[in-house]
C-alpha positions, 0 to 999 in steps of 0.5 A, spaced: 676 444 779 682 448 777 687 445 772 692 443 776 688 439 780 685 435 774 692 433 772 694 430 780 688 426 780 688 423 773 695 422 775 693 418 783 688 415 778 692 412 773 697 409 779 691 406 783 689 403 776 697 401 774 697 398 782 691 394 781 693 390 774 699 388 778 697 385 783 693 381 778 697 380 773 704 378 777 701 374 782 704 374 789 708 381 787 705 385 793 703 379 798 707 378 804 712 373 805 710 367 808 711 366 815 717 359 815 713 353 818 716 351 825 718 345 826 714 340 829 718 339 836 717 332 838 719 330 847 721 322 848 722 319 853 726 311 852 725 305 856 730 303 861 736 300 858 737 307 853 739 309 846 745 303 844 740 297 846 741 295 839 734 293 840 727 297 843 730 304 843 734 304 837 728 301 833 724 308 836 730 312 834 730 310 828 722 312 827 725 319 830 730 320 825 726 318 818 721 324 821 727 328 822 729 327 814 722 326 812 718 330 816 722 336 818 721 335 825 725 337 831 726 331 836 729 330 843 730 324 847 732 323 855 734 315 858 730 313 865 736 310 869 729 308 874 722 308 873 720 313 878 725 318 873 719 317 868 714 322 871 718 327 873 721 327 865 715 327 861 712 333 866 718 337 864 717 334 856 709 338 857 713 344 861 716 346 855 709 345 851 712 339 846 707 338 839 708 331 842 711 326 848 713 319 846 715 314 852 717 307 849 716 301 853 710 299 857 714 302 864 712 308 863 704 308 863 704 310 871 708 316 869 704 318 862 697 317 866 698 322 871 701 327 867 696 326 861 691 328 866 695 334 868 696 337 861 689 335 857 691 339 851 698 335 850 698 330 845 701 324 848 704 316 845 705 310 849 708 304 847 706 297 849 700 299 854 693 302 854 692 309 857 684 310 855 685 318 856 683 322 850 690 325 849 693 318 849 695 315 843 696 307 845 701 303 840 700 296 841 704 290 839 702 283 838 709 280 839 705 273 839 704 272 833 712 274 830 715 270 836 710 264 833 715 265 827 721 265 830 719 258 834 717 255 828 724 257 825 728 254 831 723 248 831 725 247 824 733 249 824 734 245 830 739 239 831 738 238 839 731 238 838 732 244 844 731 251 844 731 256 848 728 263 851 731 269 855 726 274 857 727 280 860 723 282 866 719 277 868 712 280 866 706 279 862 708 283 855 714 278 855 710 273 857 706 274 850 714 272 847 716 267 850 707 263 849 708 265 842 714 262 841 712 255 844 706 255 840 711 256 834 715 250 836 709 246 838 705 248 832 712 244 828 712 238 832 706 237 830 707 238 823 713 235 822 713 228 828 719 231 832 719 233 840 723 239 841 723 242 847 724 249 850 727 252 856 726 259 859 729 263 863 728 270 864 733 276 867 729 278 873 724 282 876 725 289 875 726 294 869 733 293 870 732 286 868 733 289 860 740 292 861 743 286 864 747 282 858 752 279 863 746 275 866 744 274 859 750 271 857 749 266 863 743 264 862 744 263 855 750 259 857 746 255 862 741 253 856 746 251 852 750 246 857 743 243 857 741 242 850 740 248 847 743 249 840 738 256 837 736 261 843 731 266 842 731 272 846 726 278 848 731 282 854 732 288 850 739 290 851 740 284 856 740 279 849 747 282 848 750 277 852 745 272 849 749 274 843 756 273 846 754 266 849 752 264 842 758 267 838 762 264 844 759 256 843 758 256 836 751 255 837 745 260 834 741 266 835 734 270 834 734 277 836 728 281 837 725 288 836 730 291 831 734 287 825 739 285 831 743 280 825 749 283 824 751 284 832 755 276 832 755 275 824 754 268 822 751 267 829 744 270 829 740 267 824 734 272 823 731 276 828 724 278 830 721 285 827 717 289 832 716 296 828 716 301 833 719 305 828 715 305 824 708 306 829 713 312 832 713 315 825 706 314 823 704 318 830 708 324 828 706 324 821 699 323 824 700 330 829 703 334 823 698 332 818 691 334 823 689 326 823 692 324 831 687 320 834 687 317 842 686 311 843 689 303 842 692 302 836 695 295 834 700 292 829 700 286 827 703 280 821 697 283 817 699 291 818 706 289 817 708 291 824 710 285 826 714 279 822 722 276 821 727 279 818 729 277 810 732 269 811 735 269 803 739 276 802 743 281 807 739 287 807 742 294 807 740 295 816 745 289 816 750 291 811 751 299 815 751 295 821 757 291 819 759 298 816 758 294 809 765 289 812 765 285 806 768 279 810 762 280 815 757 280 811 759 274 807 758 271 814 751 273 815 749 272 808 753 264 808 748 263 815 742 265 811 744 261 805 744 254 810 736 254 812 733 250 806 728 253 802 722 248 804 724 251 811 723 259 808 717 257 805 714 254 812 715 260 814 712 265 809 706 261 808 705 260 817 706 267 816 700 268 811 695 262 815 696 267 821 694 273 817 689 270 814 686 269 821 687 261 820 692 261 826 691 264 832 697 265 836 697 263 843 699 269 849 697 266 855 
């Protein structure tokens, strides 16, 4: 080999040889950039009533915005006027090749079952009823037994020995509310000697039954003329009118689904948790992590899905939803100071009996 030639190779040699220890020896130097990981995109289709009801939907956003913050997803959202909207807006949510579609409420389980069946390989959510499809993940509620709760409250704060209930449309689901909050009074009767008494009204008998706060001040109203001096309400964004009549005759309230105390403050006792936010967030993390399972999911007192709100401090959803007003504040926390302590502690330990399985809560 000519000389020339000897020297050209041990000089490629020598840049193989410099190449390879670099490679070894700063890791990374000569790998290829990694691809950014596309945001999880997210399609949800709300219950009747939409974003603003205070109460469902709200709840269901907010689970949406901690996935934004603390999960990077993209997320959007459409608000059904009219049940036969829904199928139409979940069909466009699978067009368009969504990581996930959500629909809040059991309204939408016609509309989740036919698309679902149309598009096997999109993952899907329902809130408050059953799909049995293998890309359906069911999120279920037992609402009975907080609403338990909320009976036992009003039963145990009550100065009429009259307390009433506003549902929303007339159906099963809410029935499970109203049946809860019975047994929760009954179960304080018993107790305790007294004979309060429950009226119930609901709004009526279609979706929009939960959108209806004008016919939810006029039957709060009613109740009130007859005796009623605590009134719990399941009717979604129907139960701000519920609020008004309570705020408007002095009497109290207990909201329902979302921490709903501020809305009237000093007016709203304590409200029934229904953590759709936290069920929504814990689906979406579950598609984003490779663990999305179909099939019922259920949350109750025990899986920290259902309960009341905090009855001795103001919490930090009530001092932003009085946009931290000193003076509203102070009327939330000076109607939680007048429920004595015996009566939280009946509440805590009802809550425990029932989660322990040594109260099962009626539902029908």
């Amino acid at each position: 080999m000519p000389k020339g030639n000897t020297k050209l190779l041990a000089a490629i040699i020598g840049a193989i040889v410099l190449v390879v220890v670099l490679i070894y020896a700063v890791p990374g130097l000569f790998q290829p950039a990694e691809q950014e990981q596309e945001a999880l995109r997210v399609g949800v289709v709300l219950s009747v009533g939409g974003r603003g009801d205070k109460s469902f939907n709200d709840s269901a956003i907010e689970g949406l915005e901690r996935a934004k913050e603390e999960l990077g997803i993209e997320y959007s959202y459409v608000e059904p006027r009219e049940v036969p909207e829904m199928e139409e807006l979940h069909r466009l949510f699978a067009q368009e090749g969504m990581d996930l579609i959500i629909g809040i409420g059991f309204l939408q389980g016609d509309a989740i079952s036919k698309v679902a069946a149309e598009f096997p390989e999109q993952r899907f959510v329902v809130v408050d009823t059953v799909i049995d499809l293998p890309n359906v993940k069911s999120l279920v509620f037992r609402e009975h037994e907080g609403s338990f709760l909320a009976g036992a409250l009003a039963a145990s704060l009550t100065r009429t020995n009259n307390v009433g209930f506003v549902g929303g449309m007339q159906i099963p689901l809410i029935a499970k509310f109203q049946k809860g909050y019975e047994h929760g009074v009954e179960h304080v009767n018993q107790l305790k000697g007294t004979n309060v008494t429950v009226q119930v009204a609901y709004a009526g008998t279609t979706g929009a039954a939960f959108r209806d706060p004008v016919k939810g001040k006029e039957l709060a109203l009613s109740q009130i003329a007859q005796g009623a001096d605590i009134i719990y309400h399941a009717s979604g964004g129907t139960g701000i009118g519920v609020f008004e009549a309570a705020a408007e005759k002095g009497i109290k309230a207990i909201g329902v689904d979302a921490n709903q105390n501020w809305v009237q403050p000093g007016f709203i006792i304590a409200s029934m948790l229904k953590r759709v936010d936290v069920a929504v967030f814990d689906a979406i993390k579950s598609v984003q992590e490779g663990v999305f399972q179909a099939g019922k999911h259920e949350f109750g007192i025990a899986e920290g899905g259902i309960g009341l709100t905090d009855l001795v401090n103001v919490t930090e959803v009530e001092k932003a939803g009085v946009e931290n007003d000193a003076a509203k504040i102070q009327l939330i926390q000076q109607l939680k100071d007048t429920i004595p302590a015996e009566v939280r502690e009946l509440i805590e330990t009802l809550a425990q009996q029932i989660k322990d399985g040594e109260i099962i809560v009626r539902f029908e």
